[in-house]
C-alpha positions as CSV (number, residue, x, y, z in Angstrom):
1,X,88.9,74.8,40.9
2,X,90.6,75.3,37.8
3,X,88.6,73.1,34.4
4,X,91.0,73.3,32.1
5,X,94.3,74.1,30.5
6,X,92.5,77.2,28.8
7,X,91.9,78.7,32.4
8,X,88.2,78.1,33.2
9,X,87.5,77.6,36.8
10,X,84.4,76.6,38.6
11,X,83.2,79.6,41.2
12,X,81.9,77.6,44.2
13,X,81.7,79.9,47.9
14,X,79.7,79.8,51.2
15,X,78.6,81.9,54.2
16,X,77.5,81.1,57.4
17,X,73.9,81.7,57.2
18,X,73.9,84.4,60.5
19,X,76.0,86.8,58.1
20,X,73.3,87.0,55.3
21,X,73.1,90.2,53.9
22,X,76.4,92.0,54.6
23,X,77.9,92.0,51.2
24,X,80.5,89.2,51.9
25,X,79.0,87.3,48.6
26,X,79.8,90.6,46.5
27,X,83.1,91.1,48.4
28,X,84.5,87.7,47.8
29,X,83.1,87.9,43.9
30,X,85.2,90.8,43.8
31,X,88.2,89.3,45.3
32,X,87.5,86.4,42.3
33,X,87.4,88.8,39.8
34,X,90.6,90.2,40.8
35,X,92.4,87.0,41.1
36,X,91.4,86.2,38.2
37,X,92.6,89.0,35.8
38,X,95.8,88.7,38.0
39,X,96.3,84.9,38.1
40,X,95.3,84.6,34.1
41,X,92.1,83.0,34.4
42,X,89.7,83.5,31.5
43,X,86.2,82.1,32.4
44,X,84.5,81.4,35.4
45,X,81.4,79.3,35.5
46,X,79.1,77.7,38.0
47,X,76.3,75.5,38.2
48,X,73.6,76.1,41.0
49,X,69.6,75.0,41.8
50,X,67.4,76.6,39.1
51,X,64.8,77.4,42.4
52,X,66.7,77.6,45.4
53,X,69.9,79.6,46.2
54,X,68.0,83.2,45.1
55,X,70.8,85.1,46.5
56,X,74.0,83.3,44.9
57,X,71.8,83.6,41.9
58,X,71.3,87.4,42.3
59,X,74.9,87.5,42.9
60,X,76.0,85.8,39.8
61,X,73.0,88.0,37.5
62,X,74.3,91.4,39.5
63,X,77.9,90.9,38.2
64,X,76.8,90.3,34.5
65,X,77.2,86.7,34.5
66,X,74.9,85.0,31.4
67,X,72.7,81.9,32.8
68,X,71.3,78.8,30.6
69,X,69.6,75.5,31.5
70,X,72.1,72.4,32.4
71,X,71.0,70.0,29.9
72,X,72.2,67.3,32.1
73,X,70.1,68.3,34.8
74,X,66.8,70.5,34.2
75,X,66.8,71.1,38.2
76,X,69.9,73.3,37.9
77,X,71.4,76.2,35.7
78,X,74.7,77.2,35.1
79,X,76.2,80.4,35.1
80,X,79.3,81.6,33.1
81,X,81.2,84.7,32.3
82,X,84.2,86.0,31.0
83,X,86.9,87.0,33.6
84,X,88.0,90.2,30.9
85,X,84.0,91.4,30.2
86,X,83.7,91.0,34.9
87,X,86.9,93.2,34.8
88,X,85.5,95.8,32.7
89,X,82.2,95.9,34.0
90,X,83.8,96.1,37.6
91,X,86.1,98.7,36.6
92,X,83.1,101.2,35.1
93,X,81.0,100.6,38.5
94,X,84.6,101.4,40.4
95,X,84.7,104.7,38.1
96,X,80.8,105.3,38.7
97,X,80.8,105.0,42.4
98,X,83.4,107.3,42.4
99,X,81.2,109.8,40.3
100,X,79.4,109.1,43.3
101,X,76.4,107.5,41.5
102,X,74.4,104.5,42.7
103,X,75.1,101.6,40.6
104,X,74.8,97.7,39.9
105,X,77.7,96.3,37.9
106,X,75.3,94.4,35.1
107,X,73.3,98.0,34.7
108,X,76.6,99.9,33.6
109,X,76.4,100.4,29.9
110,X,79.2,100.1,27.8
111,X,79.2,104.2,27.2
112,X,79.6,105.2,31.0
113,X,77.2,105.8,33.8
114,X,73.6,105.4,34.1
């Protein structure tokens, strides 16, 4: 859902809970961050339980998103990033997992590879 005329959209998606674990969260993050550098977005955010929901948390901390307390509500955080800084860091995991090297998208380092 798009927030504003300056491009921020909420990032809201679901699984069916019998396909845990198969990568369709990281796939369809993906897909986001594509769409996103394609589409012209520049900031994605969402808003989640601060102890429930571990693995759309992970997801969101995996892909380099930075996470801070709602103030309206100390039950939930919210997440936010940058659609340009996921595009980079998407693109040096791309070039890493070519290089064949294991790698988590938030772990890349500016310079290169770990």
């Amino acid at each position: 859902f798009r927030i504003d005329a300056a491009g921020t959209y909420e990032v809201s998606f679901s699984r069916r809970s019998d396909l845990r674990g198969q990568g369709i969260g990281t796939h369809l993050m993906q897909m986001l961050i594509d769409w996103g550098a394609i589409g012209g977005a520049q900031r994605y955010y969402a808003t989640t339980y601060r102890n429930e929901n571990p693995r759309m948390r992970a997801l969101f901390d995996r892909f380099g998103f930075a996470v801070k307390a709602d103030p309206d509500d100390p039950r939930t955080v919210i997440y936010s990033a940058a659609v340009a800084d996921l595009v980079q860091a998407s693109e040096r995991a791309v070039a890493c997992r070519q290089r064949a090297v294991p790698v988590v998208v938030a772990q890349v380092a500016d310079a290169g590879c770990p």
